[in-house]
N, C-alpha and C positions, 0 to 999 in steps of 0.2 A: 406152810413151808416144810419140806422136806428134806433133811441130813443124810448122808451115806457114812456109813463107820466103815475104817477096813484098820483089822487086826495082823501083826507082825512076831516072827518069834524074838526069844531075848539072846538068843545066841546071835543071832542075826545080828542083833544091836550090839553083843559085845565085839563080834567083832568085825565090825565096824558096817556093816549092814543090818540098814534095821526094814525088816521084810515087812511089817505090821505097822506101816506109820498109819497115824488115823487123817484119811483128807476129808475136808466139809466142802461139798459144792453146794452153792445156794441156786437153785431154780425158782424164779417168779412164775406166780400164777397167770395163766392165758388171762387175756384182757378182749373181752368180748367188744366186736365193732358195733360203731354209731354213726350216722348221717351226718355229714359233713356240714357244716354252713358256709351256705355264699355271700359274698360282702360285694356287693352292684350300689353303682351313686344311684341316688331318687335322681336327678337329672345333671344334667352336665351342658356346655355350649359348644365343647371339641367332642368333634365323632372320633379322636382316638382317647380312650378310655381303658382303667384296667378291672379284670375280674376275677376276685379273688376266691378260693375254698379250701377247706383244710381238714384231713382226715386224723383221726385221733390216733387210730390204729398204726400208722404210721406206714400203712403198706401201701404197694402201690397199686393201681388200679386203673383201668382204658376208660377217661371219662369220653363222652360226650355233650358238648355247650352248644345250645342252638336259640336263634332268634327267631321272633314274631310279631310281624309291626303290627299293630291296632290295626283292628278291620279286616286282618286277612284271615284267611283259614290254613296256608300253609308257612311247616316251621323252618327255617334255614339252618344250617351250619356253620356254628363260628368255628370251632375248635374241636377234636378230634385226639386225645393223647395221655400223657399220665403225667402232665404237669399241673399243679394246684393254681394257677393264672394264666390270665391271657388278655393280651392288648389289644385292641380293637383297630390299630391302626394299619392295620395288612385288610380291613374291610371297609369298603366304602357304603356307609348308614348315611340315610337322609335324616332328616330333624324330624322329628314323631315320638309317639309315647308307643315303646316297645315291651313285649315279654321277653324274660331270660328264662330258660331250665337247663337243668345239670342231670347227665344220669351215664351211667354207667353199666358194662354191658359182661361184667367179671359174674362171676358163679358166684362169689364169695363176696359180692360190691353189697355194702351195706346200704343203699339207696335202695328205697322200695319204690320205683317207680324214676318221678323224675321232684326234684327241687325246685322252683322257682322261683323268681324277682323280676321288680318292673323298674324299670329306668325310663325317663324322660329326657331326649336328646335334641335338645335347641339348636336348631341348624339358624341361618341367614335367611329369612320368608323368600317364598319366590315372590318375582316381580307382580304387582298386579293388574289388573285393565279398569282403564279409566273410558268411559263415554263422556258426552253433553248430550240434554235433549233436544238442542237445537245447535246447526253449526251457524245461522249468521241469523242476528234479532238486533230489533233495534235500541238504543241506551235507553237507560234506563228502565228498561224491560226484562223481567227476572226469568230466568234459563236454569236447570239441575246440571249438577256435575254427578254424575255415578262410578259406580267403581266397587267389585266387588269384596268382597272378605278373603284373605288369605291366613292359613294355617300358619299358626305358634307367631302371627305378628301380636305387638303389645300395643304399638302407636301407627298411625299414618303421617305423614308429612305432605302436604298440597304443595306445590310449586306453580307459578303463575308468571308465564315470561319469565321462567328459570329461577324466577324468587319465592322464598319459601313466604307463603300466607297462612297455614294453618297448619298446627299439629292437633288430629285427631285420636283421643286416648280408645284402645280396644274396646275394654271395661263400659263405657257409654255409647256404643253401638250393640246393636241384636242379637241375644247370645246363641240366636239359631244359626247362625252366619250368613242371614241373607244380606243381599247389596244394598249400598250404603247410596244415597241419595243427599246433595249440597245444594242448596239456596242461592243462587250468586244473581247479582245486577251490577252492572257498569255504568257510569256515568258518561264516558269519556270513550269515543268513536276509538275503534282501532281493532288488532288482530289479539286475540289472548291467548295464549295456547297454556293449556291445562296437564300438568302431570306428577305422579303418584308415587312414594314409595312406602315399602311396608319394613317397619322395625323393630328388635327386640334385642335381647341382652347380646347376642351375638354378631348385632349390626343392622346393617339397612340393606335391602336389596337397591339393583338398580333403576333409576329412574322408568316409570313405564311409559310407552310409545303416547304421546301428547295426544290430545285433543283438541282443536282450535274451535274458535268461536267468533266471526267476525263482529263484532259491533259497530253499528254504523248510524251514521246521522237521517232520519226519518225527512222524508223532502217534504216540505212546508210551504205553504203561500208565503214570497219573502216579502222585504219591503219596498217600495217602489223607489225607483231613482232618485238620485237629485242634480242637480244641475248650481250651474254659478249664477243661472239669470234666467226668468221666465221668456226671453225673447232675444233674439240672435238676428244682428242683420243676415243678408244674403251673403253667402260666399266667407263666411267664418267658421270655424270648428266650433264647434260645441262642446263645452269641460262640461264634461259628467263623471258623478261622483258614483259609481255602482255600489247593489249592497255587498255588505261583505258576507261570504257564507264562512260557513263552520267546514272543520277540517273533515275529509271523504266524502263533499259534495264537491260537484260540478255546479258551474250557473250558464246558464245563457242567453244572452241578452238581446233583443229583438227593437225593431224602429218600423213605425206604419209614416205614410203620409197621404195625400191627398184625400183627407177626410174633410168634409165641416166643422168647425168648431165645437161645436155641440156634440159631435158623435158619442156614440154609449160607446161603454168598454168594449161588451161584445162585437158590435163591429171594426172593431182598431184591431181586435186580436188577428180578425180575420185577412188573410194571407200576410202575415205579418213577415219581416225580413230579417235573418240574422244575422247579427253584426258580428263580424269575425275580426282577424288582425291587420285584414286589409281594407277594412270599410274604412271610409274618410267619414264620418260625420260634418260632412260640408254640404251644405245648400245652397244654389243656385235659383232657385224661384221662392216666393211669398206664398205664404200658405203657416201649416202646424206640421208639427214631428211630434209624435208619442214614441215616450221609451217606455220598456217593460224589460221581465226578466221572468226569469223560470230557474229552478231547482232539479239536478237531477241525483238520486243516491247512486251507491254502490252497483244495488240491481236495477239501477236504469229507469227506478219506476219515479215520476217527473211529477211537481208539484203543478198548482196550476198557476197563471200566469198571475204576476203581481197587480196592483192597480197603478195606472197607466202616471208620469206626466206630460205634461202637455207643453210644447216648446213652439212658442208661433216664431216662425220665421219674413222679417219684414224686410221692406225697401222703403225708399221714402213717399210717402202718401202720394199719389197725383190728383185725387178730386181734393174740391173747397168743400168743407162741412155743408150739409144742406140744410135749409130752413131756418137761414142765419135771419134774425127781426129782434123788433124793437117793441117793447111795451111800456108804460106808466104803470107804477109799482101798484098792484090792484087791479089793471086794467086787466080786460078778455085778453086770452092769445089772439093773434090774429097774424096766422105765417106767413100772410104776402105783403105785411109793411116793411118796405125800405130803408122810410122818412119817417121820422118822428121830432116834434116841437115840444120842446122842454123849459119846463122855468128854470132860474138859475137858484141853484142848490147847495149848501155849506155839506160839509162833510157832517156837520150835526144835526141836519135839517132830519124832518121827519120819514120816513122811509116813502109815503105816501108823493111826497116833491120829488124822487128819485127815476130814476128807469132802470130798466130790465134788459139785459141782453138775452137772448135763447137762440141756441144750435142744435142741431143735429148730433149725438155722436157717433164720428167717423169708424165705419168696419176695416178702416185702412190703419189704425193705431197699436203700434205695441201696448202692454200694459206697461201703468205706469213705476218709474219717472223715466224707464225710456220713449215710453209715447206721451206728448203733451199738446196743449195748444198754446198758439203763439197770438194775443190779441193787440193788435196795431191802433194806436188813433192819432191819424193824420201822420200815417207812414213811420213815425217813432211805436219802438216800443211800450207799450203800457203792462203789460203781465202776459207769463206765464202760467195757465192754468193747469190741471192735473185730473181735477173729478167733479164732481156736482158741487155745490152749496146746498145741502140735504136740509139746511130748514127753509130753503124755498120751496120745497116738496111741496107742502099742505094746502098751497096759494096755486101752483104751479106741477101738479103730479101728470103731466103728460111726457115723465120720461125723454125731455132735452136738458142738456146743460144750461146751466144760467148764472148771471153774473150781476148783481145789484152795486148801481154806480150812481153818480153826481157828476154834477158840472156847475163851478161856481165862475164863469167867465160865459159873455154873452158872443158866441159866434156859430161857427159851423163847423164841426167835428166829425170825420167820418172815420168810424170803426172798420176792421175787418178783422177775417179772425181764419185764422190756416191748421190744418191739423198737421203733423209734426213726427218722426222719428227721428230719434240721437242713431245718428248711422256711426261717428267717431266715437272719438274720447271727450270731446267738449259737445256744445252745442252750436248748430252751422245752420243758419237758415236757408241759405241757400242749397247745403247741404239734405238739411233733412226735411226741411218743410213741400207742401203742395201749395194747391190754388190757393187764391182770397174768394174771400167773400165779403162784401160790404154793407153797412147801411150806414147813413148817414143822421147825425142831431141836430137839432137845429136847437141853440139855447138861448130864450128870448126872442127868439125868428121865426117869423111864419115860414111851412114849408112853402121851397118855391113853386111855381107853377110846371116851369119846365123841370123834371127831374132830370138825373143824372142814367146814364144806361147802367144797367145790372147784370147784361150779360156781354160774354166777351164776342166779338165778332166771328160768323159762323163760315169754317173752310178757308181760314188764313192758311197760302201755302206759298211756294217758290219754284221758280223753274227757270231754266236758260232765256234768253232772249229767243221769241219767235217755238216757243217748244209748246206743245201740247198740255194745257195746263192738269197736273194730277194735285187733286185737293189733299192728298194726304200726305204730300210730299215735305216734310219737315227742313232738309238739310240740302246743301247743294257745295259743289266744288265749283270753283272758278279760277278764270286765269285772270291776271292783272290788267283791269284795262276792260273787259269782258263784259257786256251787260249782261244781267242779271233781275227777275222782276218780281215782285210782294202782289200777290192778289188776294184778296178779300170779299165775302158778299154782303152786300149794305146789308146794314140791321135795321129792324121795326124800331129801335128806340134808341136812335138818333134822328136829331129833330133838321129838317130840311136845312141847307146852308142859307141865312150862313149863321142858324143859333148852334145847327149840327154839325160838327166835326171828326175825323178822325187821327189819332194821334199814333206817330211812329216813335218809340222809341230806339235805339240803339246801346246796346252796351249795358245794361240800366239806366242810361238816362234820356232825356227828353230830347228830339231830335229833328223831329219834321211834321205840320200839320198837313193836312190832305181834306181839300173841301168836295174838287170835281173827280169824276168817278174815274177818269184818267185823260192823256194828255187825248189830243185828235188821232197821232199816229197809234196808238195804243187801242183806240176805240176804233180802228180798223184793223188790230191785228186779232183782238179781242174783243166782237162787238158784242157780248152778253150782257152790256149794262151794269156789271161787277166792278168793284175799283181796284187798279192797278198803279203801280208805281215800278220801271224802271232804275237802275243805278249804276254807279261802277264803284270800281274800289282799284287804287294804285298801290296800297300799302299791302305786303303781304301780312299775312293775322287771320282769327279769326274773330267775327261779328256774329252779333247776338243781336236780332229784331225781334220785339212784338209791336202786337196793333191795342188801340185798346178805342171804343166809342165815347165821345165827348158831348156834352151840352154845354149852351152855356145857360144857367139856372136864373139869372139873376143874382146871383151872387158870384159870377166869375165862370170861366170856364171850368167844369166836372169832370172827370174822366169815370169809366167804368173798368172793372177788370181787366187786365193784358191778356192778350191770346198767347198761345202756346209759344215757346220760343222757335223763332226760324235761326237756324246757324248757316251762316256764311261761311267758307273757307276760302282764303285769297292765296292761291300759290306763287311760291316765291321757285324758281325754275333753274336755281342757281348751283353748283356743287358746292357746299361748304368748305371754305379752307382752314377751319381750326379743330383740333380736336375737341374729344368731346371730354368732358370736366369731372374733377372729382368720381372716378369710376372705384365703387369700394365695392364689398362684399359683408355678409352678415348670415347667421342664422336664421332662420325665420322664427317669426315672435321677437327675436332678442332686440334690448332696446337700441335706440340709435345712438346712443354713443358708442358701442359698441363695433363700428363699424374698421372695419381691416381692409389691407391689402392683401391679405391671404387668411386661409381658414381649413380648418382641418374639421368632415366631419366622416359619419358612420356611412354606409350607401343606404340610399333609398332615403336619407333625411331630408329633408325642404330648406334650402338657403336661396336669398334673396340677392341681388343685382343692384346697386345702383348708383345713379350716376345725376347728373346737370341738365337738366334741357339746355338745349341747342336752340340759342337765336339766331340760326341761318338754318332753319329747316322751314318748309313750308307746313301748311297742317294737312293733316292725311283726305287722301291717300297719294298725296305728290310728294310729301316730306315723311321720313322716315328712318328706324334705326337698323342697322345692322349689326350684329352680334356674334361673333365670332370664338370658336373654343379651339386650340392648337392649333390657329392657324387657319381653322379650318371655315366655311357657314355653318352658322348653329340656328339662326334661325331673324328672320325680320320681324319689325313690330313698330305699331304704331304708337306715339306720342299721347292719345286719347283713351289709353288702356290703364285705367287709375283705380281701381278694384279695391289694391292694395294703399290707397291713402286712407284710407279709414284704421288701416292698423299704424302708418307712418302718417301722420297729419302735417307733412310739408310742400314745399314744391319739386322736391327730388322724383326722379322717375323712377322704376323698379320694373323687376323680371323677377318672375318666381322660377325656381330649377328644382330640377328631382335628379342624382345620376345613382345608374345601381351597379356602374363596376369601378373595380380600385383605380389609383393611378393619379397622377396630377396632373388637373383642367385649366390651362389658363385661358382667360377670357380676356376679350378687348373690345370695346365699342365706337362703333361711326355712326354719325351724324349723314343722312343722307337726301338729294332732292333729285325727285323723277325727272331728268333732263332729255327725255327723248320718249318713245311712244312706249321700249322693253327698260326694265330694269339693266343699268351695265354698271357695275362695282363701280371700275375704276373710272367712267364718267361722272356718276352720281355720288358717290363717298368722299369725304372728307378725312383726313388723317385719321390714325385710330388712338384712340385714348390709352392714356397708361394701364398695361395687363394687371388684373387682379388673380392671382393664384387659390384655387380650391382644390386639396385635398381629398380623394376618398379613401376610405378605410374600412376593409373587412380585417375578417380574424388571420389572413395570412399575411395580409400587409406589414411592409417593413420600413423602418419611419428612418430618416437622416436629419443629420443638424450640419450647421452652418461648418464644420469641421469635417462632415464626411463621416463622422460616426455613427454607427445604424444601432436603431435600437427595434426590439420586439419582444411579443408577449408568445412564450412557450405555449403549447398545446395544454388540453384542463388533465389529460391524464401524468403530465408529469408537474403539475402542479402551478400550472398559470404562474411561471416568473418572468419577471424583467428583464432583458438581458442586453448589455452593451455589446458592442463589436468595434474596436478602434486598430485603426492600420499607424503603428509607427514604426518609420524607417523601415518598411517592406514588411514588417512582421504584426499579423493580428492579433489582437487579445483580447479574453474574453472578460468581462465582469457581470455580476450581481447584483440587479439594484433592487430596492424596495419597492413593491409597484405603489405604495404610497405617496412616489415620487413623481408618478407620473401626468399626475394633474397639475404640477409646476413645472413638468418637461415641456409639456405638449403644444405649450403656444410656440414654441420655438421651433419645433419638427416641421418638415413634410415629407410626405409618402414618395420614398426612395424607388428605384427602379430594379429593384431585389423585391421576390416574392418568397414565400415560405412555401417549401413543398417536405411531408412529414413522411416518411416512411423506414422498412427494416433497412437501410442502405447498405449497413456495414454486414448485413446477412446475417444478424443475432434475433434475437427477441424484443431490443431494445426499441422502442421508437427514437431516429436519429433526425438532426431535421436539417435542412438543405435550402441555403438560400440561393436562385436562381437569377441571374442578371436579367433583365428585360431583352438584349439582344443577345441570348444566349453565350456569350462569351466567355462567361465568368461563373461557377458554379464555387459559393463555400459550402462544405460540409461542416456542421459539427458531429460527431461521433461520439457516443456517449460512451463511457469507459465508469469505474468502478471509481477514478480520482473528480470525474468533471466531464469534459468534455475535450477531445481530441478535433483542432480549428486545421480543416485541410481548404489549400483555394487551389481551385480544378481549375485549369484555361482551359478554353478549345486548342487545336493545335494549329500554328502560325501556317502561312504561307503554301496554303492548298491548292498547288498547281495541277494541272494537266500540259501533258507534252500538245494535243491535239484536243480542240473543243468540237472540232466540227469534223466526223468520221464514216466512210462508208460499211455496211453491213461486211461482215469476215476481218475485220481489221482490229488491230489491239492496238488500247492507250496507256500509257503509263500516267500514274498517278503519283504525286511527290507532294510531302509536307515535313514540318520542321516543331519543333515543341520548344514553348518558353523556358529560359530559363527557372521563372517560377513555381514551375513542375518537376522539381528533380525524382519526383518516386516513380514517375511512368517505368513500368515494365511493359506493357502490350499495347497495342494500338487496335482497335475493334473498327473494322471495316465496313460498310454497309451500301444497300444500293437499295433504291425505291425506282423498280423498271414502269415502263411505259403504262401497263395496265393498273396500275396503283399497287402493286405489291412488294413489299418490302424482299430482300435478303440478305444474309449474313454472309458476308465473303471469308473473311479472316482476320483471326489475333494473330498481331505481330506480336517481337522483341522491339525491344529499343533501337534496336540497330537498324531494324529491318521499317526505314521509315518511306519506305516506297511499296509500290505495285501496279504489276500490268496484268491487264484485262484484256483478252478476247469478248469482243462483244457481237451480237448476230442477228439482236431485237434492231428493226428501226425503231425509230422515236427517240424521246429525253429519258434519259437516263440519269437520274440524282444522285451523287454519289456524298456519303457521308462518313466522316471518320473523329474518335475521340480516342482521348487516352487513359489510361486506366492501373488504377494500382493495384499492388498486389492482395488485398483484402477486393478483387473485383469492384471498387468502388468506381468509378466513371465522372468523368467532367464535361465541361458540355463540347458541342458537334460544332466542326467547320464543314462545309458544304459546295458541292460543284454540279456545276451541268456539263452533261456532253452528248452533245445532239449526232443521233445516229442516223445518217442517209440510205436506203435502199437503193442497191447498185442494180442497172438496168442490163440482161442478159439479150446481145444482139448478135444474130446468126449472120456470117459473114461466109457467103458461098466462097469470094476470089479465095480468102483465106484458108478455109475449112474448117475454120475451130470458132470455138466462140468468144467473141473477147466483151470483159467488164468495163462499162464506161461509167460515168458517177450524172446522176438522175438532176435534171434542172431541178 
């Protein structure tokens, strides 16, 4: 430290200046500069940051601060200046591990070079990319998700269908930063879509662009059908139970027929038929149906076809089991005995005292317990049989049914034995059964000498009196009064008269015998030696004949099997005067109590007709019904068309119907008899029966109750509701109902004469919907608004006259109409014309006032002119309509005259 003295005089000080004061200035010693230090965070997660340094010296000096991200080679500029900090937040840094230096560019800057620091600046990762190794596998089949590494993340997060399934930590993947690679498998068919984000102390990026992956159900051999019953008469639907497939397959289901019973699968497959939504599963012929099914996946690729079942389709047998005989329990077969002599047997006697029935089994039976046999002895009932008795096998292995029996009473017993389908609900013999077959026992009795015949008489037929005899002729019409004649040709085993005879039956019962082969006149109109029998009949009806050949044994007269039945029909040529009875209506299928005056169903469903036969009709095809819908012919039909008793097992008649458009059908039935050579109604018809009303209903249809109030179901985009429509005291309103309600409305509706027509009406976005009158008269709009619905009823416009209907070319008509008062919002009247060639035009909007217009018109032909009225949202109601027929005027050159004059055309 260094002192300065300064010396003064003493005169000076005395008076009063003192020249020599002593001052001391203190001067500090220079302070040699040093290198500043910078204060930079090790890392940070805001890229604004500050950077501090501080010179000792205290002077100032032009720094420069510049950065360097990892990995590059050049250095940037942060700052520039002679401030000791600097904020980073005027520069935009991504997230990275960066260099700092300081240096300074003064003569006198004590930085030798440059200073530096490193700081680590945690940004938000960018987003990353997600792959799969496959986009569509099938479940449970394992597939990689991938996805590469992004810089300064810490974690991953998986999201799967937008749900988070996995946080993967950094730290346990690859520290080289290769791509990451995921294990995944799905159980469960569907779309998955995969995606990624990368996160760290400063957050998550966003989600990356997904990856989907369909998984789907692999197509499989499925399992084969099932059904409600191995066998279906003729003319029944078939209830099949299909398999069910797994969700994102398809199935589809296929039916063969006219195979053998026996066919292999392979050939059923081939040209097989697929069943779609309008195949009927209904048969009309006897035969098998195989169902099948197949699988198809995503990509189309089809399993193979399932294995088959098998559905035989029957009617009621018509042959007699063949090789129906008789044996002694131990005795050889022997297929041609008839007659067999039995001792009398207790039901505990030894098997050895017993006998044996043996048949054929019929290729005409369902399986069982719809197909059985029905075995008769002495016309009554004895049993029901079903299958073999399988421990008669080992005595008896020639593959016929058989039945081990007794007889403990001494006479004559004849068996027969029919094969059998349940065509109903119960069992019918008459119904379901075919032929007999017989043999006879003799218990305690020698077989007679004379046997009984075994077979039924060969070319039983019927024909007019004096016709051409055709042997295969079954059926015949007749008039009252009318002969009519049974021929037959004698059989080898009937025995000469008078032990041989032949037996008529009628009706099922016993009716007339017949020794000679016909009368004298007969064997001249017929001299073949054949036997014939003439007849008449006064009663109108129908008759049932067979023949059957008779002996007589010794023990009474025999008969053998009935031949085929001959039907008679006696017409009765009368008009019925009573109507026809009980005429209802029902579903099809549904049971019969069920039965209505009216019925409401979908279009295209199946409802049945029915009603009373009429005893004033003749049998067909002289007596018949007529069947009439609005009024209108719907179609005729005969009395012997019974199809449908097998589903209805009474005497009621029936019509099956299909309609496939809306609206309501009323039906009425007549009773009718051919009374002349052509069909004529009202000769032939009888009164018509009380109308049964039916209903059709599609999705626009609009239903009413006995009040006039219309109910309907909204369209499925504004939410499938219920909606009432009631008029009281001129004014409509709308309500709300549950459509839970409407399974307890709906017996009470029918399908009103308003149709639903849906569109932008009010000119918005909204769907409005618009019910339309069947004679256009009456249009309601609802108009959907923001509160509900906005109820407008549009009329046509009254009183659509024309001054002139009937007008030559060059002439004009005026047009005049009037609007109800139930229309008060009409502002315009829209005009129109549909000319002679079919094309429409737009004449003009009127005002309200302006409720008229005339026309120059100059087309010949019709001219339809139409007009409606119209509110000021251009909404429209419906059209009244007119004709006015245009004349073309004939130009005739008139020399006396000299001009031409218009005269009006014949």
């Amino acid at each position: 430290m260094l002192a300065f003295i300064t010396f003064l005089p003493l005169s000076a000080v005395a008076s009063g200046w003192v020249p020599n004061v002593i001052h001391f200035i203190n001067h500090s010693p220079a302070i040699e500069p040093r290198e500043p230090v910078i204060q930079v965070p090790e890392s940070v997660v805001d890229s604004a940051f500050t950077i501090n340094w501080s010179m000792y010296d205290g002077q100032q000096y032009n720094f420069l601060l510049e950065y360097q991200l990892a990995g590059e080679t050049d250095w940037h500029t942060l700052y520039q200046g002679t401030e000791t900090s600097f904020n980073t937040s005027s520069v935009a840094l991504a997230g990275g591990d960066y260099q700092i230096r300081l240096s300074c560019n003064d003569a006198t800057c004590p930085i030798q070079g440059y200073i530096s620091d490193n700081i680590t600046l945690i940004a938000i990762p960018v987003i990353p990319v997600v792959t799969s190794s496959v986009n569509v596998t099938p479940i449970s089949t394992g597939f990689v998700i991938n996805f590469g590494q992004v810089s300064q993340a810490e974690y991953y997060q998986l999201f799967e269908n937008e749900r988070l399934i996995e946080t993967i930590n950094s730290e346990a993947l690859p520290a080289d930063g290769s791509p990451v690679s995921l294990d995944k498998q799905q159980a469960a068919a569907g779309d998955y879509l995969y995606a990624l984000r990368a996160c760290n102390d400063a957050g998550c990026s966003e989600l990356s662009a997904s990856t989907t992956v369909m998984v789907y159900v692999p197509a499989i051999k499925p399992q084969a059908p099932l059904t409600s019953a191995l066998a279906y008469p003729v003319n029944t639907s078939l209830e099949v139970f299909w398999t069910q497939v797994d969700a994102g397959l398809t199935a589809q289901y296929f039916y063969r027929t006219g195979q053998e019973a026996e066919a292999l699968n392979e050939d059923i497959y081939q040209q097989a038929v697929e069943i779609t939504a309008e195949t009927e599963l209904n048969f009309d012929e006897s035969g098998y149906v195989w169902l099948f099914v197949k699988v198809c996946d995503v990509l189309n690729t089809c399993s193979e076809y399932s294995d088959v079942t098998k559905i035989q389709i029957f009617t009621k047998p018509e042959s007699a089991p063949e090789i129906f005989t008789a044996t002694m329990y131990g005795a050889p077969l022997d297929t041609e005995v008839k007659m067999l002599s039995v001792p009398v047997a207790e039901d505990s006697a030894p098997a050895e005292e017993k006998f044996v029935l043996h048949w054929q089994p019929s290729n005409e039976l369902a399986p069982s317990p719809i197909g059985y046999y029905k075995l008769e002895r002495n016309g009554e009932l004895d049993r029901y049989s079903f299958s073999d008795e399988n421990w008669l096998n080992s005595i008896y292995p020639e593959g016929l049914f058989k039945r081990l029996l007794n007889l403990n009473t001494q006479g004559k017993y004849k068996y027969s034995i029919q094969a059998c389908n349940q065509m109903g609900d119960r069992r019918d013999s008459a119904a379901d059964c075919g032929a007999k077959a017989s043999v006879n026992i003799y218990v305690d009795m020698p077989i007679p000498l004379v046997p009984p015949p075994e077979k039924v008489p060969d070319n039983v037929s019927v024909s007019h009196y004096g016709e051409v005899i055709d042997n295969a002729r079954l059926s015949i019409s007749v008039e009252t009064g009318e002969k009519f004649v049974l021929h037959w040709q004698p059989s080898d085993e009937v025995a000469a008269n008078p032990t041989g005879s032949y037996h008529i039956f009628r009706n099922g019962e016993s009716w007339l015998h017949a020794y000679g082969t016909a009368t004298s006149a007969l064997e001249r109109l017929y001299p073949d030696g054949w036997f014939h029998r003439q007849f008449t009949l006064d009663t109108p009806g129908t008759y049932v004949y067979t023949v059957a050949g008779c002996n007589d044994t010794g023990y009474g007269r025999e008969c053998g099997p009935q031949s085929p039945e001959i039907e008679v029909l006696v017409n009765n040529n009368v008009q019925p005067v009573n109507p026809v009875k009980n005429l209802a209506v029902s579903a099809y299928d549904a049971p019969i109590y069920s039965l209505s005056q009216s019925i409401l169903l979908e279009k295209n469903k199946k409802f049945v007709l029915h009603f009373q036969h009429s005893n004033e009709i003749s049998p067909p095809p002289k007596g018949f019904y007529k069947t009439s819908v609005n009024g209108e012919l719907e179609s005729y039909n005969y009395a012997n068309d019974t199809w449908l008793n097998g589903l209805y097992p009474d005497d009621l008649f029936r019509r099956l119907k299909t309609l496939v458009s809306a609206g309501n059908y009323i039906y009425t039935v007549q009773a009718c008899n051919l009374t002349g050579t052509k069909r004529d109604d009202e000769k032939d018809c009888g009164p018509a029966s009380e109308p049964v009303t039916v209903g059709i209903y599609d999705d626009l249809s609009v239903f009413s109750d006995s009040n006039g109030d219309l109910y309907f179901f909204t369209p499925q985009s504004q939410g499938q509701k219920l909606l009432k429509l009631s008029l009281n005291d001129g004014v409509w309103s709308l309500t709300e109902l549950a459509t839970t309600l409407w399974d307890s409305l709906v017996s009470g509706l029918s399908v009103s004469d308003y149709r639903l027509e849906i569109g932008l009406f009010s000119g918005d976005d909204i769907e409005d919907i618009k019910l339309v009158h069947s004679d256009s008269t009456k249009v309601l709009f609802l108009m959907q608004s923001a509160s509900g619905y906005d109820i407008r009823l549009n009329l046509a416009p009254q009183s659509f006259t024309v001054d002139r209907a009937v007008i030559e070319t060059g002439e004009t008509v005026k047009l005049n109409w009037q609007m109800s008062a139930d229309f008060p919002q009409a502002v315009t009247y829209n005009l129109f014309v549909e000319k002679p060639d079919g094309s429409p035009r737009y004449l003009f909007a009127g005002n309200v006032n302006g409720q008229s217009h005339e026309r120059l018109i100059n087309m010949a032909g019709e001219h339809k002119f139409f007009v409606q009225a119209c509110e000021s949202d251009n909404v429209c109601g419906a059209t009244s309509s007119l004709t006015v027929t245009v004349i073309q005027g004939t130009v005739i050159n008139t020399e006396l005259l000299g001009v031409p004059v218009i005269s009006q055309a014949n």
